[in-house]
C-alpha positions as CSV (number, residue, x, y, z in Angstrom):
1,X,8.9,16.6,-44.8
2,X,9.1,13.6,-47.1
3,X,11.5,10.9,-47.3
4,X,11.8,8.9,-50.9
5,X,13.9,5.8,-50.9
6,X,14.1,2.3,-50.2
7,X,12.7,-0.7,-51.4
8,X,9.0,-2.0,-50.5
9,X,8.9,-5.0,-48.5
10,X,7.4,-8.0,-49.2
11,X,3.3,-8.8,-48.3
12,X,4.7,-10.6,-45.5
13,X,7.6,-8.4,-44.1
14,X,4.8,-5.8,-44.3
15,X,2.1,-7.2,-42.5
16,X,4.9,-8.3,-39.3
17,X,6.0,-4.7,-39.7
18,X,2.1,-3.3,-39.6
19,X,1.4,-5.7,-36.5
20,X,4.4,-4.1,-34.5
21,X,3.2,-0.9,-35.4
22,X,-0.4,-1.9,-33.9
23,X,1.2,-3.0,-31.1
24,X,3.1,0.4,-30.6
25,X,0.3,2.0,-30.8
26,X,-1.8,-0.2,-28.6
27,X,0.8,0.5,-25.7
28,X,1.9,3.8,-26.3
29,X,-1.0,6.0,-28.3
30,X,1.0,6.7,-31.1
31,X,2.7,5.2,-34.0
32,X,3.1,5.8,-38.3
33,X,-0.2,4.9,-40.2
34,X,-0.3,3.3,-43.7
35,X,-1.0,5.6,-46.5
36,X,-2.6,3.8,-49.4
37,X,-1.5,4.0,-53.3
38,X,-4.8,4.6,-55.8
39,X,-5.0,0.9,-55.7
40,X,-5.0,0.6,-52.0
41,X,-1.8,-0.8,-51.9
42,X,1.2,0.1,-49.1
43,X,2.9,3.1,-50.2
44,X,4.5,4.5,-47.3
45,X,3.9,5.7,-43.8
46,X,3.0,9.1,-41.7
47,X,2.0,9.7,-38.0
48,X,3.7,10.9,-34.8
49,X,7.2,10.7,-33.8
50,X,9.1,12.1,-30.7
51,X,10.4,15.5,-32.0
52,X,14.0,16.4,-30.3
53,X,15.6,19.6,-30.9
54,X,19.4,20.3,-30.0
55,X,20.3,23.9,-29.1
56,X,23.5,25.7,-28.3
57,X,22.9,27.1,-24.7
58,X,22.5,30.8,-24.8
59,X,21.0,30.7,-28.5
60,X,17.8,32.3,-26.9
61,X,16.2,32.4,-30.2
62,X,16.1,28.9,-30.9
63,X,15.2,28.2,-27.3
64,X,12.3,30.6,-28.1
65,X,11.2,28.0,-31.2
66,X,11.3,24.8,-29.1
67,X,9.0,26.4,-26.9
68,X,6.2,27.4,-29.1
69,X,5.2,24.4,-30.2
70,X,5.5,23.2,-26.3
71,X,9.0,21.4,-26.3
72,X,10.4,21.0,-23.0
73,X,14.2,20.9,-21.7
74,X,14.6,17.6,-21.7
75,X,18.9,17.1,-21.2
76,X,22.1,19.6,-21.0
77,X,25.0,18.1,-22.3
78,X,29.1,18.9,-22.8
79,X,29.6,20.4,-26.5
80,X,33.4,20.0,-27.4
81,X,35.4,23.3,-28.2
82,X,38.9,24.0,-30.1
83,X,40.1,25.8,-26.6
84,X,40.0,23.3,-23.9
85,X,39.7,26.0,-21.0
86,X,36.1,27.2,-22.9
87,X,33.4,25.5,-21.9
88,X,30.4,25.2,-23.9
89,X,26.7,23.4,-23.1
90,X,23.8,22.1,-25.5
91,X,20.8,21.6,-24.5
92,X,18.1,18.9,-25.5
93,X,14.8,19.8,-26.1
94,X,11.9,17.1,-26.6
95,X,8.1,17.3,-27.3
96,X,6.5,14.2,-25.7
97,X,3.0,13.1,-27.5
């Protein structure tokens, strides 16, 4: 996956936005690491993020993917349909780090 965009921050914006992200990880294991340019400069970030996966209930194959990498069912919820009298559920799937 990668994400190109943006604009870079400024040295100090940066360094606020690397000291919250210490703190995140101090408190909760995890957070996105700084990956240097050749120069050793900031040029983006990478590391662990809560994965969520939405599937239709009854879509057995997807259920089947959540699962391998250890995803558990995490929320059911209402899903809207064109005929009011059909009901329809999705299901929340979420792998905790």
């Amino acid at each position: 996956m990668e994400f190109h965009g943006g604009a870079s921050l400024p040295p100090e914006e940066y360094r606020e936005f690397a000291e919250r992200q210490r703190r995140h990880a101090a408190e909760h294991g995890f957070c996105p690491w700084t990956v240097p340019d050749g120069g050793g400069e900031p040029a983006g970030f990478t590391g662990a993020r809560h994965v969520v996966a939405m599937v239709e209930e009854g879509d057995e194959r997807s259920i089947a993917v959540t699962r391998r990498p250890g995803m558990r069912r995490a929320e059911t919820y209402a899903v809207p349909t064109p005929n009011p009298t059909s009901k329809s559920a999705g299901l929340r799937f979420r792998l905790d780090l």
